[in-house]
Phi, psi and omega in degrees: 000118138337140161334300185293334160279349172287297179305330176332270177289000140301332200284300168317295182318318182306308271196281164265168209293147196289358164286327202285350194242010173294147170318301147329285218285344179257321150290006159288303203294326187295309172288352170262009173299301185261019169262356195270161166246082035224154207315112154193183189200125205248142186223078167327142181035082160291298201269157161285168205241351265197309168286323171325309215265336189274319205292326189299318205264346151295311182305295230283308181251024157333132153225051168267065182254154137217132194322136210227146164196143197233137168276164160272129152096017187208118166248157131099067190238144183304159156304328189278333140297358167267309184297335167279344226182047201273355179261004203226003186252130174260345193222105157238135163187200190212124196275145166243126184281126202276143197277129145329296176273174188271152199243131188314133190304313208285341218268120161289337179298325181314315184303300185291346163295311173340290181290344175262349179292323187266335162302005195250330189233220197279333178271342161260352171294330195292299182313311177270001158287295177303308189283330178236009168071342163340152176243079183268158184237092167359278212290355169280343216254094162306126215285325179244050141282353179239126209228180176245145149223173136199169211253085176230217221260018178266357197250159206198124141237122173277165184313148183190170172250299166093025185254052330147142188297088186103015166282133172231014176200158168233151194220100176273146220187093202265148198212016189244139185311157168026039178266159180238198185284312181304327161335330197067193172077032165293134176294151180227098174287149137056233188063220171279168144058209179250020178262134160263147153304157197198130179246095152320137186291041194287119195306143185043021175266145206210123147271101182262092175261156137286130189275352180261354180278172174294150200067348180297335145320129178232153172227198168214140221250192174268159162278187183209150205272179178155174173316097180221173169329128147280172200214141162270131180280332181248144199272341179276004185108311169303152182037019189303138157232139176273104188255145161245108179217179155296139170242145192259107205234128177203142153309141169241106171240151174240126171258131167228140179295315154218000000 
């Protein structure tokens, strides 16, 4: 084994949970990967446990967040273009911005840069190659295709594909502690027919689709409210609002081939 292959898979044992990287179990997932409609594959206790309890607990007092809205065929829209235009909005949630600058080593948000760097990088590219045979490309990989978002119960994403040019794989990555199916905020594909698939948001739970395959259209069901963590919306302070609700807190990566 190479240096450069050492670090690899040091990197990965850090990081994911030691089933996810057995041999056997990434080639069972890679052939039930492309049996599925549409090409995808749920992998439970993704992370190590190890990692877990610090990441949980930086998303709850993060308070870089901010309210993210998407129109179809428009992102990233003012209000006054959201309020216009109430038959066309598909995406409300809240992004977490990730700081420019470097961050005090004692600071939590350091873990979640952390966690979006390696999913950002070569050893997890290595990982997601051996497991769906895709011809993903590094050097094609954008600091923000891999993003933080969450979810409560004022929040929405409509059907949508996510199919985008030379995208070939998406990767959802669920992070909020004791949720349960009554929680809401399910993923829904598609699929065949008229049953859509339908995923609970389930802690540490990590979904891998292809977006160009059939059925791959998706949503998210509501969330449904209740006690939880609070959470800030603005990331600059101001008019900041606080809510105590459940928050659906998950990674969004995007893989492209080239």
């Amino acid at each position: 084994m190479t240096i450069t292959n050492a670090i690899t898979k040091a990197e990965q044992f850090i990081w994911l949970n030691d089933k996810c990287l057995d041999k056997q179990s990434i080639m069972t997932r890679r052939e039930l990967f492309y049996q599925n409609c549409p090409h995808h594959i749920m992998l439970d206790d993704f992370l190590n446990t190890n990692v877990l309890l610090k990441i949980t607990k930086a998303l709850a007092s993060s308070h870089l967040w901010k309210q993210q809205r998407h129109l179809y065929g428009q992102h990233y829209v003012n209000e006054e273009e959201w309020q216009d235009s109430k038959k066309l909005q598909f995406v409300q949630r809240n992004e977490w911005v990730e700081p420019g600058e470097q961050l005090p080593a004692e600071s939590g948000d350091v873990i979640l840069r952390r966690l979006l760097d390696f999913l950002r990088g070569e050893s997890f590219f290595e990982f997601l190659k051996d497991l769906t045979g895709l011809p993903l490309c590094l050097s094609a990989h954008r600091k923000d295709n891999t993003k933080l978002f969450s979810c409560g119960s004022q929040d929405f994403i409509g059907e949508h594909k996510d199919n985008s040019l030379n995208r070939e794989l998406c990767l959802l990555l669920y992070l909020s502690p004791n949720w349960s199916q009554d929680d809401g905020g399910h993923l829904c594909f598609r699929g065949r027919g008229s049953d859509p698939i339908n995923y609970p948001p389930l802690f540490n739970r990590c979904v891998l689709f292809a977006p160009a395959s059939a059925g791959a259209s998706h949503w998210i069901t509501s969330v449904r409210g209740g006690a939880g963590q609070p959470h800030c919306l603005d990331v600059s302070g101001n008019n900041s609002e606080i809510r105590q609700q459940k928050m659906r807190y998950n990674v969004t990566s995007w893989y492209y081939s080239k």
